[in-house]
C-alpha positions in Angstrom: 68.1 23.5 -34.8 64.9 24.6 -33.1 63.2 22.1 -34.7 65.6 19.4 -33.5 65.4 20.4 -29.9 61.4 20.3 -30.0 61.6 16.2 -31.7 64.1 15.4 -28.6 62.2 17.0 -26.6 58.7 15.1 -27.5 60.7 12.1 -27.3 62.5 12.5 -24.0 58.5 13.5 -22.7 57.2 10.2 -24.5 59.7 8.7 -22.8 59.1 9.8 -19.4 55.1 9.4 -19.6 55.5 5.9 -20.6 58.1 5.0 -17.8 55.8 6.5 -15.4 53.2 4.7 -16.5 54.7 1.5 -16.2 55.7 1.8 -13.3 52.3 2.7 -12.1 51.0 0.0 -13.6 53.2 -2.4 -12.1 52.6 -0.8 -8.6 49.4 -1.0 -8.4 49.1 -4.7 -9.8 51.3 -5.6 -6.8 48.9 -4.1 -4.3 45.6 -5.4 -5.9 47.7 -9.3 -6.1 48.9 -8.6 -2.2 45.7 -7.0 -1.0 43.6 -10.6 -2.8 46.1 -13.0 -1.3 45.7 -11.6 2.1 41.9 -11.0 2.5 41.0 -14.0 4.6 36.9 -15.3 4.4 35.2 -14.9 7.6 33.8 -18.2 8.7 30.7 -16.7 9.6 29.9 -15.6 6.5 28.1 -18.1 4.8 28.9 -19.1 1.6 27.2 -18.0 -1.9 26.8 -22.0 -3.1 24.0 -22.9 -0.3 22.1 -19.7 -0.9 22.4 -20.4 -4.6 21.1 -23.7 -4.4 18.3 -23.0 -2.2 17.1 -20.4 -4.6 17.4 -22.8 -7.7 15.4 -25.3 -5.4 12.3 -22.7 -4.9 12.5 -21.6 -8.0 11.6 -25.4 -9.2 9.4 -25.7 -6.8 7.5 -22.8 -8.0 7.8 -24.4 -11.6 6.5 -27.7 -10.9 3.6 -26.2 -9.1 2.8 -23.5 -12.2 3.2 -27.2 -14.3 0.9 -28.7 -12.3 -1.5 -26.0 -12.5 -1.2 -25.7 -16.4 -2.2 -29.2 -16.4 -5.1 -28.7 -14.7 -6.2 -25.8 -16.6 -5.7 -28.4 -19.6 -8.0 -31.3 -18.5 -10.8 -28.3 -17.6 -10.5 -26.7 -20.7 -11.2 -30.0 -22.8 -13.9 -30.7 -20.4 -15.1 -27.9 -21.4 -15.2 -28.6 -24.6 -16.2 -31.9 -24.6 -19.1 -30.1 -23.5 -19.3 -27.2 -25.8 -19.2 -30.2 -28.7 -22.0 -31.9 -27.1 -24.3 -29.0 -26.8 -23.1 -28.4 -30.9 -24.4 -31.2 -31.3 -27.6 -31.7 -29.8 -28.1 -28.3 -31.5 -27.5 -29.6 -34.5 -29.9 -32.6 -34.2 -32.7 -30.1 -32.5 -36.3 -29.8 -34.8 -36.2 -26.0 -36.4 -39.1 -25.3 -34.5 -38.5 -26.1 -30.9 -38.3 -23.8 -27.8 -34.8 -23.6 -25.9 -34.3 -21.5 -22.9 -37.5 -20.2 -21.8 -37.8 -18.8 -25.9 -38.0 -19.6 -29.5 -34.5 -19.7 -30.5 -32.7 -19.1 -33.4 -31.3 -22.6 -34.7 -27.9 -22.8 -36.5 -28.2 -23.9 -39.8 -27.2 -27.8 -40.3 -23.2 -28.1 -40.1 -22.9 -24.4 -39.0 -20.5 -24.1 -36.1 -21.6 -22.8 -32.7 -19.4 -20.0 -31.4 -19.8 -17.1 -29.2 -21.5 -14.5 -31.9 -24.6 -17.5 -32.4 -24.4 -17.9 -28.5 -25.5 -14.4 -28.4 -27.6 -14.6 -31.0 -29.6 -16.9 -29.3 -29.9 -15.3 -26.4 -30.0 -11.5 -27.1 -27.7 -9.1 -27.6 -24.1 -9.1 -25.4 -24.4 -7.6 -22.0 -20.3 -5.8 -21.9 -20.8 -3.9 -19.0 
């Protein structure tokens, strides 16, 4: 018997906690659905589309410009090379015996390629400092 009394009483508590509940739940969708369909916009409060747009237009603005700027980069650094490939080759076609820079210099072997380290070489140790 005692046993029977504590299952009706669970179920009566269930029952109770989940009524509640509900109705809880009900309540306080009605207020949020009430309290959203009477907030009125201020009209001097400007709306989120114009700053949003005016913030996708910088931020292409600023794109274009790093473009640009990449593009530049580009044309100096095959410039640049254009001119490293010319010095490799005048290097190349230089007698082994000549003097370069003020100093005897030592020439790449023929169809070596002219990098940094043989830069160095030619001109003394690295200065890191």
């Amino acid at each position: 018997m005692n046993k029977t009394a504590i299952v009706i009483a669970a179920v009566l508590t269930a029952l109770i906690l989940l009524s509640a509940g509900g109705v809880f739940y009900a309540v306080r969708a009605a207020t949020g659905t009430t309290a959203a369909a009477t907030t009125v916009t201020d009209p001097a409060t400007p709306s989120p589309a114009p700053l949003t747009s005016q913030r996708e237009a910088a931020y292409q603005a600023q794109i274009q410009a790093a473009n640009q700027r990449l593009v530049e980069a580009q044309a100096t650094e095959q410039a640049l090379q254009a001119q490293v490939d010319s010095l490799q080759q005048a290097l190349q076609g230089a007698p082994s015996g000549s003097v370069w820079a003020g100093g005897e210099a030592e020439h790449l072997e023929h169809g070596e390629r002219f990098d940094e380290h043989n830069l160095f070489s030619l001109f003394g140790e690295r200065d890191d400092d």
